[in-house]
DOMI-59902 format. One record per residue (C-alpha): residue number from 1; x, y, z; residue in one letter. Coordinates in steps of 0.05 Angstrom, whole numbers, plus 5000, padded with zeros to 4 digits. Layout:
N
   pos     px     py     pz   code
   NUM      X      Y      Z      A
...
This chain:
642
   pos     px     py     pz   code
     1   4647   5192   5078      X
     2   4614   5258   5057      X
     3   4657   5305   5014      X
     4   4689   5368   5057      X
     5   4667   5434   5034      X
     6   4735   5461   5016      X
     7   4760   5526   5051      X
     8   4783   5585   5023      X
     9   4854   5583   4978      X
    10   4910   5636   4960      X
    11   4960   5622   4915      X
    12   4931   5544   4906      X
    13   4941   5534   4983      X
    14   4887   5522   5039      X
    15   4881   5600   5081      X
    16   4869   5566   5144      X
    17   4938   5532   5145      X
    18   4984   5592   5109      X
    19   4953   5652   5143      X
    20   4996   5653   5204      X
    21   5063   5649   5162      X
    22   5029   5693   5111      X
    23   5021   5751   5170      X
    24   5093   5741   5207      X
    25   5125   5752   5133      X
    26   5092   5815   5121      X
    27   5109   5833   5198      X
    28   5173   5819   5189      X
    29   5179   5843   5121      X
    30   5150   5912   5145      X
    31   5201   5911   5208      X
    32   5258   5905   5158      X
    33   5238   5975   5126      X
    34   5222   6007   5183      X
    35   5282   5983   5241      X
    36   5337   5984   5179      X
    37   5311   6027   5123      X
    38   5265   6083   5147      X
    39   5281   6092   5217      X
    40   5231   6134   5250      X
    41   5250   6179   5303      X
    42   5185   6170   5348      X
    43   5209   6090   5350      X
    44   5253   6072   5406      X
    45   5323   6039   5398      X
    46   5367   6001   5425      X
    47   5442   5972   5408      X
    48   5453   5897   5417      X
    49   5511   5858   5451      X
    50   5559   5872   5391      X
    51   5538   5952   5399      X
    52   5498   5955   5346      X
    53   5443   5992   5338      X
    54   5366   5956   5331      X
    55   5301   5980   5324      X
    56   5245   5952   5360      X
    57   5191   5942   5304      X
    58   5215   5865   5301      X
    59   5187   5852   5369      X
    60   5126   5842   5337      X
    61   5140   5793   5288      X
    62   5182   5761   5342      X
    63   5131   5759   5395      X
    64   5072   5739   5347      X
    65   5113   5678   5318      X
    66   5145   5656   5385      X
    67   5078   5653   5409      X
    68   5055   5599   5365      X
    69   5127   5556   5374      X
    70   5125   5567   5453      X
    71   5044   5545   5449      X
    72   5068   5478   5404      X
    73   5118   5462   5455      X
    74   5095   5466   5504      X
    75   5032   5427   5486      X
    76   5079   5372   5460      X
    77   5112   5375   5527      X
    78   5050   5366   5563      X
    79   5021   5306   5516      X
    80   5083   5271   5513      X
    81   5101   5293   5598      X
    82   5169   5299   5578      X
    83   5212   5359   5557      X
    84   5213   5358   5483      X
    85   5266   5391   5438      X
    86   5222   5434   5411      X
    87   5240   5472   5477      X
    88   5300   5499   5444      X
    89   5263   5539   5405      X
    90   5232   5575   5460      X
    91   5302   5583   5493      X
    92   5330   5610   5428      X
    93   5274   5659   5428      X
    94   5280   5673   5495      X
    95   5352   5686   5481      X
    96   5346   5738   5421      X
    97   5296   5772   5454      X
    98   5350   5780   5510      X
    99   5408   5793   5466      X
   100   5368   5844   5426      X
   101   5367   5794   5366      X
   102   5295   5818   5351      X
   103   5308   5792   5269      X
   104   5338   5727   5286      X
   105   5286   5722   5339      X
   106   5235   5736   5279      X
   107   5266   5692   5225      X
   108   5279   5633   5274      X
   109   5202   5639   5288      X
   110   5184   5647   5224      X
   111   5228   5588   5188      X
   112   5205   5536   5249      X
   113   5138   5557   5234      X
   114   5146   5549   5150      X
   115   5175   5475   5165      X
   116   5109   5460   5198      X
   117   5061   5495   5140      X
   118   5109   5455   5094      X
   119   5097   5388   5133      X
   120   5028   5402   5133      X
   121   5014   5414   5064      X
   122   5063   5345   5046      X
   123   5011   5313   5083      X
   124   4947   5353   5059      X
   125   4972   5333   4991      X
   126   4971   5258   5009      X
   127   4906   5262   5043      X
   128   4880   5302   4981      X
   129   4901   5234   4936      X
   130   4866   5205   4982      X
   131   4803   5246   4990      X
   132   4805   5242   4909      X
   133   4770   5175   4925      X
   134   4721   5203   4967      X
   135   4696   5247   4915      X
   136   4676   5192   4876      X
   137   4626   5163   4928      X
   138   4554   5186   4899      X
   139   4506   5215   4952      X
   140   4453   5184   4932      X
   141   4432   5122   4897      X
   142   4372   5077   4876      X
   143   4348   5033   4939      X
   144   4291   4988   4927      X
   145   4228   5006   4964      X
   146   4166   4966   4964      X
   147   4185   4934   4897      X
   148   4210   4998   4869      X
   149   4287   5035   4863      X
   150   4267   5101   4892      X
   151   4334   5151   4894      X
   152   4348   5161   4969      X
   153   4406   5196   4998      X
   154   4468   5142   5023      X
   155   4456   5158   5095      X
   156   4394   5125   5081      X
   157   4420   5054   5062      X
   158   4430   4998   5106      X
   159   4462   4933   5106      X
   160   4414   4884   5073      X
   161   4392   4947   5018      X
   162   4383   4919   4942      X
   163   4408   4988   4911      X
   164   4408   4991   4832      X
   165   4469   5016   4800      X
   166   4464   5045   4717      X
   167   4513   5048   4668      X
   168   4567   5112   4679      X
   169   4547   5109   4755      X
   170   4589   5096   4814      X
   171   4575   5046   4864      X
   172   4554   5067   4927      X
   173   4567   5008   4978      X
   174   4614   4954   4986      X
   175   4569   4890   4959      X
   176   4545   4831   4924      X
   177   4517   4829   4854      X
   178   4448   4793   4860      X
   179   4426   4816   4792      X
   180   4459   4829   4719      X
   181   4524   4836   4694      X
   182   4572   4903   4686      X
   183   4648   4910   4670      X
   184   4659   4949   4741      X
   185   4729   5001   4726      X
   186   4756   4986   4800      X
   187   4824   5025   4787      X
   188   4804   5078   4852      X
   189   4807   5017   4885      X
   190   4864   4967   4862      X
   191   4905   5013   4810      X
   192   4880   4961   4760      X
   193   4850   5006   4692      X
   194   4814   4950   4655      X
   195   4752   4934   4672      X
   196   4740   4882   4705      X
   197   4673   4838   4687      X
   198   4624   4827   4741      X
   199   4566   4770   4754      X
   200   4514   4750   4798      X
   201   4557   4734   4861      X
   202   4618   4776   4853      X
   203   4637   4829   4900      X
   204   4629   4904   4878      X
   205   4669   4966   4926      X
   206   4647   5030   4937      X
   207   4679   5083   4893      X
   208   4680   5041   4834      X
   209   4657   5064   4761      X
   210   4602   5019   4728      X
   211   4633   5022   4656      X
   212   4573   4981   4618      X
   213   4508   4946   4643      X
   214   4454   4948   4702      X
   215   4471   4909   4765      X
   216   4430   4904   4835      X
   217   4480   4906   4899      X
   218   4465   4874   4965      X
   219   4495   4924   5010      X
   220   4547   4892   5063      X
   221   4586   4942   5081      X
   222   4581   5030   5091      X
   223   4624   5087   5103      X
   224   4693   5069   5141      X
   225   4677   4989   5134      X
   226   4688   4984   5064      X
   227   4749   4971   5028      X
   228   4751   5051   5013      X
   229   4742   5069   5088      X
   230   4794   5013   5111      X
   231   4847   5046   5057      X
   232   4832   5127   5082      X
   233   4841   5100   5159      X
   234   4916   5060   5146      X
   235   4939   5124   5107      X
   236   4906   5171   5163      X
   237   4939   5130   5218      X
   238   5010   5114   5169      X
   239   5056   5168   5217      X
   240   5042   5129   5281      X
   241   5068   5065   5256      X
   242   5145   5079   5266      X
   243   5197   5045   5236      X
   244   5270   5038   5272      X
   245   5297   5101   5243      X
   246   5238   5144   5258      X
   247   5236   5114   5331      X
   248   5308   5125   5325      X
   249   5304   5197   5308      X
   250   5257   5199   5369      X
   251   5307   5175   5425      X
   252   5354   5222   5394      X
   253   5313   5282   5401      X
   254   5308   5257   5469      X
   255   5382   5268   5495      X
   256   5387   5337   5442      X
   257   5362   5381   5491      X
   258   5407   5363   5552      X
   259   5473   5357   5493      X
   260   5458   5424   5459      X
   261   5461   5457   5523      X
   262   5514   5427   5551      X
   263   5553   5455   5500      X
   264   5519   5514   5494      X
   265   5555   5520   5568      X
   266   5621   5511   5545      X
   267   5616   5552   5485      X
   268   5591   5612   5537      X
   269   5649   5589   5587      X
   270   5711   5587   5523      X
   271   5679   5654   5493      X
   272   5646   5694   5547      X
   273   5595   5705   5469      X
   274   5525   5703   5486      X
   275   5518   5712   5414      X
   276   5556   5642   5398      X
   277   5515   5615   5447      X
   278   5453   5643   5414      X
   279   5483   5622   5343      X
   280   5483   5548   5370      X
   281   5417   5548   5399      X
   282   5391   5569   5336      X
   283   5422   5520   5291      X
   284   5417   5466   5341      X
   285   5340   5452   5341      X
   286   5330   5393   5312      X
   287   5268   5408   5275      X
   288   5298   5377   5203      X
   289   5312   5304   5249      X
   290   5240   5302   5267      X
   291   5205   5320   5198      X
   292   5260   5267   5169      X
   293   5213   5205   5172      X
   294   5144   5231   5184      X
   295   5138   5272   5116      X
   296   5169   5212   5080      X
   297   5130   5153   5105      X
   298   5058   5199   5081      X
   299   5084   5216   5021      X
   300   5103   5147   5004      X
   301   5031   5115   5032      X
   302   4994   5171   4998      X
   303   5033   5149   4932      X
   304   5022   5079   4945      X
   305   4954   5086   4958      X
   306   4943   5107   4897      X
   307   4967   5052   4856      X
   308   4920   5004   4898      X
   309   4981   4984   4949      X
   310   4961   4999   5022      X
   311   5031   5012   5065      X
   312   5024   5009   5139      X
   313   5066   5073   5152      X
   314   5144   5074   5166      X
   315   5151   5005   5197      X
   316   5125   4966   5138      X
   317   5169   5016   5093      X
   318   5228   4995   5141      X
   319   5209   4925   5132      X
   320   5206   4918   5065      X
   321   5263   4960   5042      X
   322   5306   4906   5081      X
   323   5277   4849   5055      X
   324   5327   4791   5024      X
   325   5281   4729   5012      X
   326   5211   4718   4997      X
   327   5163   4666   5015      X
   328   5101   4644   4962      X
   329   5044   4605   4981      X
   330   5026   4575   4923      X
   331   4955   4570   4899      X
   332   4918   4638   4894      X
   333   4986   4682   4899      X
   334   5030   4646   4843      X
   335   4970   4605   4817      X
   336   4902   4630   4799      X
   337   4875   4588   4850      X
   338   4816   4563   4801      X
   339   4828   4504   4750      X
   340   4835   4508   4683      X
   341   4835   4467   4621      X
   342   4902   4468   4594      X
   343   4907   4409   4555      X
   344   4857   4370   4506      X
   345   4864   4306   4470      X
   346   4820   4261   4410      X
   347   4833   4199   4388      X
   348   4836   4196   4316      X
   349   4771   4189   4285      X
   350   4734   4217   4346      X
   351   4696   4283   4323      X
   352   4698   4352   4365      X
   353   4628   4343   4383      X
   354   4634   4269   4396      X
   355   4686   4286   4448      X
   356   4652   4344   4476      X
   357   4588   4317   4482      X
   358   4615   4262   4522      X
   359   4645   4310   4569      X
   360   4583   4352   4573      X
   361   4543   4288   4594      X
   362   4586   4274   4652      X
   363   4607   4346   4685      X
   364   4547   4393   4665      X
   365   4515   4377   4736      X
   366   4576   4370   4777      X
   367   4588   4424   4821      X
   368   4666   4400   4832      X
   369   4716   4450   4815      X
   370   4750   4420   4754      X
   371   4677   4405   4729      X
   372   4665   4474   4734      X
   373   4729   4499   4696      X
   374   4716   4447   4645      X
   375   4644   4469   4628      X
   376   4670   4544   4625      X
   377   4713   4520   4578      X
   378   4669   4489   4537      X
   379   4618   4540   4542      X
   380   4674   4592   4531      X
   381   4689   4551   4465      X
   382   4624   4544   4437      X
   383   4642   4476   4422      X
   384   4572   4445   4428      X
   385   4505   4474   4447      X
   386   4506   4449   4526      X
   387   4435   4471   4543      X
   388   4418   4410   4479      X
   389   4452   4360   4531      X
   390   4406   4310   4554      X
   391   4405   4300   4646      X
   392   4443   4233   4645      X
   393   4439   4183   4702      X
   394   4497   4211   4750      X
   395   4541   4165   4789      X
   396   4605   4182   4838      X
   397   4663   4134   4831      X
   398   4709   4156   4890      X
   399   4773   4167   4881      X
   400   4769   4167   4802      X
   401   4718   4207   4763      X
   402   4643   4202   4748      X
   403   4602   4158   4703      X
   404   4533   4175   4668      X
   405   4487   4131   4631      X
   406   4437   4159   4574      X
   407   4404   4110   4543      X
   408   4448   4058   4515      X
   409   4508   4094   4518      X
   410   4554   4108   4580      X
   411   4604   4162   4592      X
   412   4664   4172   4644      X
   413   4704   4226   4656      X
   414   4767   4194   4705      X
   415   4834   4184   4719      X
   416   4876   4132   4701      X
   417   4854   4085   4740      X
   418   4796   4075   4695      X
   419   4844   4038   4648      X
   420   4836   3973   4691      X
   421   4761   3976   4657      X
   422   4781   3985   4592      X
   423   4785   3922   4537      X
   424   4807   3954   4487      X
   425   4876   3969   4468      X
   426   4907   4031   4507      X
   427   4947   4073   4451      X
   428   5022   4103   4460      X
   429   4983   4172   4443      X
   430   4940   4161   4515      X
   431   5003   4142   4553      X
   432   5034   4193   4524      X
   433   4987   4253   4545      X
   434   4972   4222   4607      X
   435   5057   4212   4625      X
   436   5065   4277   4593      X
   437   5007   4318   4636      X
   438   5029   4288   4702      X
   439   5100   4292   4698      X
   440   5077   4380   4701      X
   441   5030   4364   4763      X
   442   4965   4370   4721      X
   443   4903   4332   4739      X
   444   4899   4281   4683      X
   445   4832   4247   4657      X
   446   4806   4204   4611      X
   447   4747   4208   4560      X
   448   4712   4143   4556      X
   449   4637   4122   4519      X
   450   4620   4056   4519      X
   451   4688   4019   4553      X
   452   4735   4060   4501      X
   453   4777   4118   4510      X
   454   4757   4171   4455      X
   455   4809   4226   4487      X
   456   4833   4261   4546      X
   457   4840   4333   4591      X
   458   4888   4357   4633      X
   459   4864   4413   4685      X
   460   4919   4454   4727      X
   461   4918   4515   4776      X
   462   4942   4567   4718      X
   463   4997   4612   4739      X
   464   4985   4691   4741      X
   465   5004   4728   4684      X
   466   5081   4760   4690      X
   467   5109   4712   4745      X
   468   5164   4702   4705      X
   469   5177   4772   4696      X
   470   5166   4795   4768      X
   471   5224   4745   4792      X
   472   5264   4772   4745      X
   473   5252   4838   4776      X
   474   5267   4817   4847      X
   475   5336   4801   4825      X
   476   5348   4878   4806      X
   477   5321   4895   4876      X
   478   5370   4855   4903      X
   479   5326   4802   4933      X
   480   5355   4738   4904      X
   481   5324   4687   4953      X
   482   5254   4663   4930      X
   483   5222   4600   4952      X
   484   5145   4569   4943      X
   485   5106   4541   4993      X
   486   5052   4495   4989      X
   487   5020   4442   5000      X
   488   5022   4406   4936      X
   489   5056   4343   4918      X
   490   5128   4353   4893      X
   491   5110   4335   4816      X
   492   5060   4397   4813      X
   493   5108   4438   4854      X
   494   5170   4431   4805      X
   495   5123   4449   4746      X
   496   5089   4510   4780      X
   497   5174   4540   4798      X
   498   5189   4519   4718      X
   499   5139   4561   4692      X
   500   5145   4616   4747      X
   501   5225   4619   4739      X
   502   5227   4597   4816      X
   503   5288   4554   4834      X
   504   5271   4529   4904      X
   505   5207   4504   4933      X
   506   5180   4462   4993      X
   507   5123   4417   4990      X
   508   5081   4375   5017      X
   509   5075   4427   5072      X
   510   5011   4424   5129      X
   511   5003   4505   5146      X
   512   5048   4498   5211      X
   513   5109   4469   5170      X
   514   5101   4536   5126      X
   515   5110   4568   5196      X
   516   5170   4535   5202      X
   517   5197   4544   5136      X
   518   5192   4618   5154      X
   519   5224   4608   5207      X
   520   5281   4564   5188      X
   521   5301   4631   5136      X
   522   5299   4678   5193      X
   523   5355   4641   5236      X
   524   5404   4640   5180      X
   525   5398   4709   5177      X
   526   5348   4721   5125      X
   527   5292   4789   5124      X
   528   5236   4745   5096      X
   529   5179   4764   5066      X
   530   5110   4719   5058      X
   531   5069   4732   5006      X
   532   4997   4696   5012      X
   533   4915   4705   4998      X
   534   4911   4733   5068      X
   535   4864   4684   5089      X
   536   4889   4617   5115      X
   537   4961   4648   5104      X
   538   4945   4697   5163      X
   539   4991   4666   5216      X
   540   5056   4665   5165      X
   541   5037   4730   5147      X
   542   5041   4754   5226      X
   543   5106   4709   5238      X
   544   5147   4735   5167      X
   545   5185   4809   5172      X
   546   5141   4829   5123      X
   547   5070   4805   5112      X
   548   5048   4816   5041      X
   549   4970   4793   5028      X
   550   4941   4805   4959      X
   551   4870   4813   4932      X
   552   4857   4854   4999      X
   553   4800   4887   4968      X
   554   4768   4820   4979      X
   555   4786   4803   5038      X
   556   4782   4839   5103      X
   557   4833   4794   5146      X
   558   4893   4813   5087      X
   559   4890   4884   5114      X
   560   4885   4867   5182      X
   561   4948   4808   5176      X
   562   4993   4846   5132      X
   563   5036   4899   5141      X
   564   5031   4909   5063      X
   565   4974   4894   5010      X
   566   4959   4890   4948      X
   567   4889   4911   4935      X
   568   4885   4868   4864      X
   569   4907   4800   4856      X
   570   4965   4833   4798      X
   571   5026   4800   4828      X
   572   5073   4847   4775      X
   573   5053   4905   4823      X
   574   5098   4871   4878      X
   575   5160   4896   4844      X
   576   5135   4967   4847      X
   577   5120   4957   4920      X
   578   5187   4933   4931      X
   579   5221   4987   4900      X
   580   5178   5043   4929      X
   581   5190   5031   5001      X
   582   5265   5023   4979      X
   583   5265   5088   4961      X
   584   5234   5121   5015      X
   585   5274   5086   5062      X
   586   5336   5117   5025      X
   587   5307   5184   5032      X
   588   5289   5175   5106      X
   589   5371   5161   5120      X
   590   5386   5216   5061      X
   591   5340   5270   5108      X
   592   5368   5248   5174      X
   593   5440   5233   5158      X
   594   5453   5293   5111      X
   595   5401   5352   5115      X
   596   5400   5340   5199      X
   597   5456   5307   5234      X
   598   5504   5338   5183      X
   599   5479   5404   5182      X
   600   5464   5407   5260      X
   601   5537   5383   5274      X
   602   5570   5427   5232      X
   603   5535   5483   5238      X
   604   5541   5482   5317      X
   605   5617   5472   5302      X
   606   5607   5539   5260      X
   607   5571   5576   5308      X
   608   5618   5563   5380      X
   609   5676   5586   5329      X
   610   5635   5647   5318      X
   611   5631   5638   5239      X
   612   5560   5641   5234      X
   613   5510   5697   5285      X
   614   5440   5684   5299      X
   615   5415   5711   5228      X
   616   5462   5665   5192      X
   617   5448   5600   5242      X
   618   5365   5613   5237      X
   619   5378   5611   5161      X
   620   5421   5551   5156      X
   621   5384   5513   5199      X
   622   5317   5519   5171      X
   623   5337   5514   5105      X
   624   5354   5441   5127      X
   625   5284   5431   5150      X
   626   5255   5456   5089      X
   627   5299   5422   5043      X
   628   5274   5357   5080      X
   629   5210   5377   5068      X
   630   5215   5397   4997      X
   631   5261   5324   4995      X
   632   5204   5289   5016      X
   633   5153   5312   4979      X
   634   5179   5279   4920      X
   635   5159   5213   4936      X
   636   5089   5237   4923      X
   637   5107   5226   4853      X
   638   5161   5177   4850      X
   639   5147   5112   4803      X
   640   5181   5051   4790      X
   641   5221   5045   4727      X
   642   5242   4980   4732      X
């Protein structure tokens, strides 16, 4: 991924893609003055079908910019082995140069050959966004040789490389931390602008800023394998995956050529007017209905891109913009998907370090989950001084909790079922936190030293920040239909779609009865989205209208499953999505419904009535095509206000 040396601009645009437009103006321009204004005797003329009389400077243009539209056609007829509509713009040229329409001829050239420069620089500027990105990848970087970081260039890194990365550098690779800590500024890659804190073990992306701190990377991935390389290829390849209307817009283009001249025909049989007939030819190429979706869908991805949401091109726009009901798994999409303390309890008379300790004596060496969240939170607390915990004697209890002995004095950290041990009197405080816990689906456990309870902790799956929020916002896109799937139990279910604002859920669910959950929404009618981790949601994400996988930066299989993702694990960003491919998808029907099928139609009807001549059609027609241009260049910039 090696930055481009850029080529040469004039007014802020690449040379290489204006010159050709840039030279037929100034032909044309020059052609003007001379066939109309000066008039030169030594310059041959000639008088056209309505006896007027034309010089024959504009040949030039006309020849010079017909050259280029005959070579695209044709080329397109070739490739595609099929006569394309672009093949009226030969015949139109073919037909001014007959009719001695040498400025129509000119102008037609020129304005099919602007709508081109203009599609081109839509997507240049989306592929510029883009290459943004690229310009952040260092060319070198500090790989470890022989025991030493010695600064090598990146073509020189391998997979298995340790390569150091320094405060205010970027990282090089896609990788794993195996020494230090840094707050890593991922935003080129997930549109998130905090920091985000990074540890021995935690995945680091190419392109990213190292805000504070000195890390070592094992390198795993280079150049188009990384998360960067995968997000530059789905924008590169975003036109070829068509939506309906685009493939729409396609089979229309397809029967153009054969209905344009058919009534081309009967215009020249009512009128005996080759210059009606010329007038329609003009008008009638259908240049705006195939720049409609194409401009739109880069624009959008190139946008999207940017705010860390990868769209695979005009399908998934399509897709999403028709989307009524949405699927959630649960854990990892609406949850965290790692445990956390949300609940503590002490008996009266029980000290904080009492209780703690006692916790600390049982979990510090478990490498369960919810002992893991537990000890962050006590080490988050600074409740006690862990590393001052004695190693206890450690013993499972199955289906319960886990006991440790030091000394004289026993600990257990269980669940209620550790209350058929217990002599002493159970208070209505216990019952109460334990009833009160597991009525919200928490995992509920008891504190006990010596046969007593001194307290209690509840651990749950923590919801994402803004859940509440982003259903609230799926209401004003007009998707009303939200359901939860998981696996869970019903009691942890109902609290999860409390707290998230979620009305309906299903639980209980193996992974093939989400399948047919999916399914069961699609026969009543339903556009369903599923939103999921992208891992072991893969196959709902294949089988749902719209496959949504988040944390893709992670996770190579949510790009590959989904048709959209979300390259952070910020579920408020979904909204955005939402709305953005809404948009678009109005703009697509805007360009094809009003500046081409409208246009075309009524300026042919125009033309065979002999309203508009060749100059006038050539004008009106390709202002439509730039208008669709200019139209869809917009959603470069477009954001959600919602």
């Amino acid at each position: 991924m090696a930055e481009k040396k850029s080529s040469k601009k004039i007014f802020g645009l690449e040379l290489s893609v204006i010159w050709y437009p840039l030279v037929l103006v100034i032909l044309i321009i020059a052609g003007i003055i001379i066939d109309y204004i000066i008039k030169p005797s030594f310059m041959p003329r000639l008088v056209n079908y309505e006896g007027q009389e034309v010089g024959t400077f504009l040949i030039i243009p006309l020849v010079f910019g017909g050259y280029r539209c005959t070579k695209d056609a044709v080329e397109a007829t070739i490739t595609k082995k099929k006569i394309t509509a672009g093949m009226l713009v030969v015949l139109s040229l073919i037909g001014c140069i007959f009719c001695k329409e040498f400025l129509s001829g000119a102008l037609v050239a020129f304005m099919m050959i602007i709508g081109e420069v203009l599609e081109d620089i839509t997507m240049m500027k989306t592929q510029n966004a883009v290459a943004e990105l690229v310009k952040l990848v260092p060319h070198k970087c500090r790989k470890l040789v022989d025991g030493q970081f010695v600064e090598v260039s990146i073509k020189k890194v391998r997979k298995g490389d340790i390569i150091q990365v320094q405060t205010g550098e970027k990282i090089a690779v896609d990788g794993v931390i195996t020494k230090g800590n840094a707050a890593i500024n991922e935003a080129s890659i997930t549109g998130e602008s905090m920091p985000v804190d990074k540890k021995i073990g935690d995945e680091v992306f190419v392109g990213t800023l190292n805000e504070s701190g000195v890390i070592e990377v094992k390198t795993e991935k280079l150049g188009g394998d990384t998360v960067l390389g995968k997000i530059i290829n789905t924008v590169k390849s975003a036109q070829d995956q068509k939506g309906n209307a685009q493939k729409i817009a396609d089979k229309f283009s397809e029967i153009f050529l054969p209905l344009v001249l058919t009534v081309c025909v009967i215009v020249g049989i009512l009128t005996k007017n080759p210059i009606r007939v010329m007038s329609v030819l003009v008008i009638a190429c259908p240049c705006a209905l195939m720049l409609a979706t194409p401009t739109v869908v880069i624009a959008a991805v190139g946008n999207a891109a940017k705010k860390g949401i990868l769209v695979k091109g005009g399908d998934a726009i399509e897709s999403a913009a028709k989307i009524n009901a949405i699927c959630f798994d649960k854990t990892g999409t609406i949850t965290k998907g790692t445990p956390a303390v949300i609940e503590t309890y002490m008996v009266p008379g029980i000290t904080e370090k009492d209780y703690y300790t006692a916790i600390a004596m049982v979990e510090k060496n478990s490498s369960h989950p919810i002992a893991k969240s537990i000890m962050k939170h006590i080490n988050g607390g600074g409740f006690i001084d862990v590393s001052a915990i004695p190693n206890a004697e450690y013993e499972m209890l199955f289906g319960r909790g886990v006991r440790t002995q030091d000394g004289a004095d026993v600990y257990e950290v269980s669940n209620k079922k550790c209350l058929a041990d217990i002599k002493t009197d159970i208070t209505s405080d216990i019952k109460e936190f334990i009833n009160r816990n597991e009525s919200k689906g928490r995992t509920t456990m008891l504190v006990v030293k010596n046969g007593s309870v001194i307290g209690g902790i509840s651990v749950a799956d923590e919801i994402r920040e803004g859940i509440r929020e982003t259903m609230q916002r799926f209401k004003k896109l007009g998707i009303e239909h939200v359901v939860m799937l998981t696996g869970d139990n019903e009691y942890t279910a109902k609290a999860i779609c409390d707290e998230a604002g979620i009305t309906e859920f299903k639980a209980n669910l193996l992974p093939e009865q989400k399948l047919d959950a999916i399914k069961e929404l699609q026969a009543k009618g339903y556009k369903v989205a599923m939103v999921g981790d992208g891992v072991n949601d893969a196959p709902a994400l294949v089988l749902a209208d719209l496959g949504i996988a988040m944390g893709g930066a992670g996770t190579d299989v949510a790009i590959e499953s989904s048709k959209l993702t979300l390259m952070s694990d910020n579920i408020t960003m979904l909204p955005s999505a939402f709305a953005l491919c809404k948009r678009a998808y109005f703009m697509i029907k805007q360009n094809i419904i009003v500046f081409a099928v409208c246009v075309n139609v009524i300026g042919v009807f125009l033309s065979g009535l002999g309203f508009l001549n060749p100059i006038a059609a050539a004008l009106v027609h390709n202002c439509s095509s730039i208008f669709v241009v200019l139209n869809s260049s917009r959603m470069l910039t477009w954001k959600y206000k919602g």
